[in-house]
N, C-alpha and C positions, 0 to 999 in steps of 0.2 A: 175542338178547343182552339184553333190555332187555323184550321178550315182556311179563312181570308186569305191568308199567310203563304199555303201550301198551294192555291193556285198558280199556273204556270205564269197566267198573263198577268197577274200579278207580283209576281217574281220577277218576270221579267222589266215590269212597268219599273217598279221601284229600284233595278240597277241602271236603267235607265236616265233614273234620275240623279242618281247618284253621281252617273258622269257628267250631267248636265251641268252641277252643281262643282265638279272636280276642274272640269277645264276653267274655273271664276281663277285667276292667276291674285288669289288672295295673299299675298306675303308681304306681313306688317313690319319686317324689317325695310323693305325701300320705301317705306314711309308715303305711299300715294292712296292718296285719300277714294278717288273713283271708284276702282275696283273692291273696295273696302265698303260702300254707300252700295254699290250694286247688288254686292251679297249681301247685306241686309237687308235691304228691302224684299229681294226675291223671299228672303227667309220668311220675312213679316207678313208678304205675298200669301208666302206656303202656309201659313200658322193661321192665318184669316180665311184662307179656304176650309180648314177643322172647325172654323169656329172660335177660334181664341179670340178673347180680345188683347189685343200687341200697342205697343208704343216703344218709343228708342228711349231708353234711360239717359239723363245726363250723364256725359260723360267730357274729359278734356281729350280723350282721344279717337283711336275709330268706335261705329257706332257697337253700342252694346245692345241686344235686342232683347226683348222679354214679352211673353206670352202665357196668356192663362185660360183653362176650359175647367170651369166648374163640372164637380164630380158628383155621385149622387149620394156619399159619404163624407163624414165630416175630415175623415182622412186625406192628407197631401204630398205628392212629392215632386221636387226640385230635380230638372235637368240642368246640368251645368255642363257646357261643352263650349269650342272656341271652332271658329269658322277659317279662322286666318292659318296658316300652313309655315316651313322651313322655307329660304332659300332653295331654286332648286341647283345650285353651281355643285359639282361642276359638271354642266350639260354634257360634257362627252363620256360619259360614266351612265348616262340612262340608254338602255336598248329604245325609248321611244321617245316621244316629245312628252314630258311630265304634264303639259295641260291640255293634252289630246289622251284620253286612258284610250289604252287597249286590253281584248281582256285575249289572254293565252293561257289552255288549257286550265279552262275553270280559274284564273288567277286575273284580276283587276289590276293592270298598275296603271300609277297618274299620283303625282305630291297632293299630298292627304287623304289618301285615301285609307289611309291608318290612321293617321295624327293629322285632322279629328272629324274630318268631313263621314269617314261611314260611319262611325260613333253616332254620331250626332244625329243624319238624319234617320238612322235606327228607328230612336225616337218619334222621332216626327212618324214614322211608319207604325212604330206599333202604337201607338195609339188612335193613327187611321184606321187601322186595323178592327179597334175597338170601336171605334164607332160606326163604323162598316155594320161588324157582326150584333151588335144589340142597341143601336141609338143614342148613348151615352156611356161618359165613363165611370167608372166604377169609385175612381177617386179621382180629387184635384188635382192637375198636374199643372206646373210652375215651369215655364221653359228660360234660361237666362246662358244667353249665348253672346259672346266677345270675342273680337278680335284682334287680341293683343298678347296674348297667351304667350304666344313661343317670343316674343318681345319681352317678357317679363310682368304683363297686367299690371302696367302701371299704373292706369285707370280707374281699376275693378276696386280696390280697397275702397276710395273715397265713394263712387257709385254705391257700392254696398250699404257703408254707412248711410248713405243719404237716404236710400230702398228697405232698410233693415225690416222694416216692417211688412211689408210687400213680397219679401221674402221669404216669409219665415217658413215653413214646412216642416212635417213627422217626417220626412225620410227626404236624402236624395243619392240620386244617382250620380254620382262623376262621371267626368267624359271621359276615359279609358283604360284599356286591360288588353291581355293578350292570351291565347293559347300558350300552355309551356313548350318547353320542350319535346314532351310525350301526346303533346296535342288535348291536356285536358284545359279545360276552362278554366279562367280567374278570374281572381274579384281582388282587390286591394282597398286594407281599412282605412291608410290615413297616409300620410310622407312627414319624412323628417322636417323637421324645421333648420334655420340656418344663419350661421352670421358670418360674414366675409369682411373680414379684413385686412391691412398693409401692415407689417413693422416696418419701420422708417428710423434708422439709424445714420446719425452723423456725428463723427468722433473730433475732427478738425475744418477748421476752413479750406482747407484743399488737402485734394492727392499730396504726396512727399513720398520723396526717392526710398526704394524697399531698403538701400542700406542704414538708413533710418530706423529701422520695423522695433529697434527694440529702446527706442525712446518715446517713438509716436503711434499713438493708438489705430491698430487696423481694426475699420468698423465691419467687417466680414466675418472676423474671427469673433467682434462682441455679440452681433447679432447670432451667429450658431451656438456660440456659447449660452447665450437668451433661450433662443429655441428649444436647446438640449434640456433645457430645464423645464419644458414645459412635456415632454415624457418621458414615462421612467422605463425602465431597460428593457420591461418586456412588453413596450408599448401603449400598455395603459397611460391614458391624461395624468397630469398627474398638475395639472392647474388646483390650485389650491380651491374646493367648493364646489367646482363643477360637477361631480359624481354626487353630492350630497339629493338634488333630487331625481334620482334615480332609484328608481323603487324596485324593490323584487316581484318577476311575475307572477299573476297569476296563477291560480291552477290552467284556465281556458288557454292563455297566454304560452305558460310553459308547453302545454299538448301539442301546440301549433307545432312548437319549436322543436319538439319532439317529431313528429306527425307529419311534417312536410320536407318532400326529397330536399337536398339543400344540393346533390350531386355534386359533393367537395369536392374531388379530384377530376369531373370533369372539366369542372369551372378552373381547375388549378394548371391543368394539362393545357387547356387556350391560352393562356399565360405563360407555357414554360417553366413551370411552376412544378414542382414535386407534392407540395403541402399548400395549404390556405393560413396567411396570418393566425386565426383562430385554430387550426386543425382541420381534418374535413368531418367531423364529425356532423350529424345533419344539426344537432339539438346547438353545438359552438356556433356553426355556421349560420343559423338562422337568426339566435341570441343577437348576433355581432350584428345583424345588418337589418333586424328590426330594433330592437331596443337596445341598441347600445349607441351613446354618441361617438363622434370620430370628430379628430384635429388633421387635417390635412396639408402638408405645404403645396402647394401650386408650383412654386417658384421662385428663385431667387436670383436676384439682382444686384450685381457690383463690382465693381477694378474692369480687369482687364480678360475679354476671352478670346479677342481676336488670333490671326498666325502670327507662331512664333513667341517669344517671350517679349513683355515688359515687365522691366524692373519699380513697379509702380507700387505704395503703400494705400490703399482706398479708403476713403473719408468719409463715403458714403455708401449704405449698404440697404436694403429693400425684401423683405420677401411676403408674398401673397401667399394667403390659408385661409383655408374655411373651416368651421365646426359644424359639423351636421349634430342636429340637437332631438332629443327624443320627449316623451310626452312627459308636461310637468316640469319643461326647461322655457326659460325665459330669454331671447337672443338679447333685451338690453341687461337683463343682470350677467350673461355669463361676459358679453363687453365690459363690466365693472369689473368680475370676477378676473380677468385677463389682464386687466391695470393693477390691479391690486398684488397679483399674483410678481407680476416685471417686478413693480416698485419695492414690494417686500424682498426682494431678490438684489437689490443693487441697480436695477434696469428702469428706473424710472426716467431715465433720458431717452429711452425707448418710445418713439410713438406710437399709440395704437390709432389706428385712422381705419373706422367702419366705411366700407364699400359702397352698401346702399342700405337701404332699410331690411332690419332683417324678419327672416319670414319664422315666424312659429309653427311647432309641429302641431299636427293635425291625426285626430284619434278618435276610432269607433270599435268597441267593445267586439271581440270576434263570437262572443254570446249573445249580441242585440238580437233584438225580436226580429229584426230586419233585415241582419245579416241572416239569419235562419229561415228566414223570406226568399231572399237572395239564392239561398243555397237550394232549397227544395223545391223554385221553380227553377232553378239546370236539370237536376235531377228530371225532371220530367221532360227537359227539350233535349239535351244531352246525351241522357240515358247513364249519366256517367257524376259523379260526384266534382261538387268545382273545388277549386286547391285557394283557401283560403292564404290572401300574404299580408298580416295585420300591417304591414305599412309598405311603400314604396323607396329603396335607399334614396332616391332623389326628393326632391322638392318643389312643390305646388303652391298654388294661391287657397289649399283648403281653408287655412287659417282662417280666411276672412268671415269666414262662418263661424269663429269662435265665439260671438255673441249672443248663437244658440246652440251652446253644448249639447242640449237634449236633442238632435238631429241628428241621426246614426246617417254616417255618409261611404257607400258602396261604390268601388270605379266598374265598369264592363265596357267593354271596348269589343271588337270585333277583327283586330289585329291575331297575327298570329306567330310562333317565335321567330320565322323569318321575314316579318314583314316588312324590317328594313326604315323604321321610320328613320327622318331627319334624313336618310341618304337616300342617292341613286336606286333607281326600279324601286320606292316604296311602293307595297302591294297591301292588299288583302285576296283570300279565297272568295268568292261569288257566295258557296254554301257558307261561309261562316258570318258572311254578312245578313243571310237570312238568319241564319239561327241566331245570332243576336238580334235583331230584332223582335225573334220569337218569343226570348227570353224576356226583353224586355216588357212585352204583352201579359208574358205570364205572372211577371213580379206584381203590372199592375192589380191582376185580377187577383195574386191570393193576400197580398198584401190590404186589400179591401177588404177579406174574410179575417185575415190572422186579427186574434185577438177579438173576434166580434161576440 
């Protein structure tokens, strides 16, 4: 089944490539367009030797790529992964040069070689792979790769819309996941959605002397004051709306939460922690960090923190927070929700000022046909069941696919829990890089039959 795959010189061929592809010093935070134009072309290169036919989508930033190989099925699925990498600072933190890999004992490291570069050409492999072994694929596949991802994809929304149609696919694949902690495989259904914004408080036209404090308004004390009001004592939001849609789980939903280790007090013990916010209970633990939203403060800004004391009254006060938002939440009504909520309160001098555009959650059914696709081709490379996590606590660009909700969308990745993305020595395993690709070979082949 997999025959191509398990040969050596082809195992080896394709880590080969891999580094070929890792030393490209793609990081779309210093903004140089070269190294950006070189990896996509070589991609376009790579995608035109399968057979695709490729072209570089508009875009206002670096190039976004896309390729397609007709399948012999009416069926299609969408790769979506990013070629561009982290910063690698701070160089003296890596045991190598992060765009020279080296591999020790069975272990690859080189910046991105988790996040997303072995992700990604996975891909590109297993469906070499597939046309190795029988001439053609078994279904459509759609490759759509960018480089602007760990930047934020500012790009990719407008692209999207413009491609909508070009796009469109039964199923896709995201670009990554990892091994747990026990070393079983994962898949992730979807990431919260988000809205980021400032409070901006200003009580007077300047600071005044603190012996003042009890005829002139300190904007530190309105602003927490503001805050306090937006949770109630055991935590919960307590914005006036925001909970309303939130729905209760599933049956599927609940099993998950039931069903998957959530390892509360290990995760509590890294922390120094006794307890988790929720409890450690696996079914609290998983609830809280898949379908429940969170208010967060970041940070706060205002008077004086330098050495030593000033006797200062502060005029002006600041704090940065995010709401991570779950399926069936809107980032611009819970912005309304947030005004409404100050002003009914007395705090309507209070500014709310949105960060940037905010991102909506993103969600695939842990019952889709596809996620059950997903799951019974592990099972057969694995040998081992993968640990379904209907969402990611963080936040992606999936949303921009919300124009076809009917697209069950699955992450795999070939990272593993210590793979260290975003820092110093990011790695991957050598074998775990095969076996995702295997995996992904095998999604395409029963994902062709499922449902025929």
């Amino acid at each position: 089944m997999n025959a191509y795959l398990d040969r050596e010189d082809v195992r080896d061929r394709n880590i080969k490539e891999l580094i070929e592809f890792l030393r490209m010093p793609t990081v779309s935070a210093r903004g140089e367009m070269k190294p950006m134009q070189d990896a996509a072309h070589w991609l376009m290169k790579r995608l035109q030797g399968l057979g695709a036919e490729t072209q570089l989508l508009d875009s206002t930033g670096f190039p976004i790529v896309y390729g397609e190989i007709k399948g012999d099925s009416d069926k299609s699925v969408l790769f979506y992964n990013h070629y561009d990498v982290q910063p690698v600072e701070p160089l003296e933190a890596w045991s190598s040069d992060p765009f020279e890999p080296q591999i020790r004992d069975g272990i690859l490291f080189g910046r991105g070689a988790d996040d997303n570069k072995g992700s990604l050409i996975s891909r590109i492999h297993a469906v070499e792979a597939i046309l190795k072994e029988r001439g053609s694929l078994p279904v459509t596949v759609k490759f759509l790769f960018e480089g602007e991802e760990e930047s934020g994809s500012a790009s990719l929304p407008a692209t999207v819309e413009k491609y909508r149609d070009l796009l469109r696919a039964d199923a896709c694949i995201w670009e990554n996941a990892r091994r747990d902690d026990a070393g079983n495989p994962t898949t992730t259904l979807g990431n919260k959605g988000m809205f980021s914004f400032e409070l901006r408080v200003r009580t007077a036209s300047a600071d005044s002397h603190s012996g003042k404090a009890n005829i002139y308004p300190n904007a530190i004390w309105r602003l927490v004051t503001a805050l306090s009001s937006m949770k109630a004592a055991d935590g919960s939001i307590a914005i006036d709306g925001l909970m309303d849609a939130v729905g209760d789980l599933t049956e599927a939903e609940a099993e998950i939460c039931r069903n998957t280790p959530a390892n509360g007090p290990q995760q509590a013990r890294k922390l120094g922690l006794e307890t988790l916010l929720p409890g450690n209970d696996d079914f609290a633990v998983n609830k809280a960090l898949f379908y429940t939203p969170s208010l967060n403060i970041q940070g706060i800004e205002g008077g004086y923190t330098g050495p030593g004391h000033k006797t200062v009254n502060p005029s002006t006060a600041l704090a940065r927070l995010e709401c991570r938002l779950v399926k069936n939440q809107d980032p611009d009504e819970v912005e309304r929700m947030i005004q409404k909520h100050l002003a009914s309160r007395g705090y309507d001098d209070i500014e709310v000022v949105s960060q940037k555009a905010g991102a909506w959650p993103s969600y695939t059914a842990p019952d889709d046909p596809f996620v059950k696709t997903v799951a019974g081709a592990a099972a057969k490379v694995y040998d081992k069941d993968i640990v379904i996590l209907p969402s990611s606590p963080g936040t992606g660009p999936r949303f921009i696919f919300r124009y076809q909700p009917q697209m069950p969308i699955a992450a795999l990745g070939v990272g593993h829990a210590n793979s260290r993305a975003h820092a110093p020595d990011e790695n991957v395993a050598v074998e775990d890089q095969h076996l995702t690709t295997k995996h992904v070979a095998q999604i395409l082949r029963d994902w062709a039959e499922a449902g025929a």
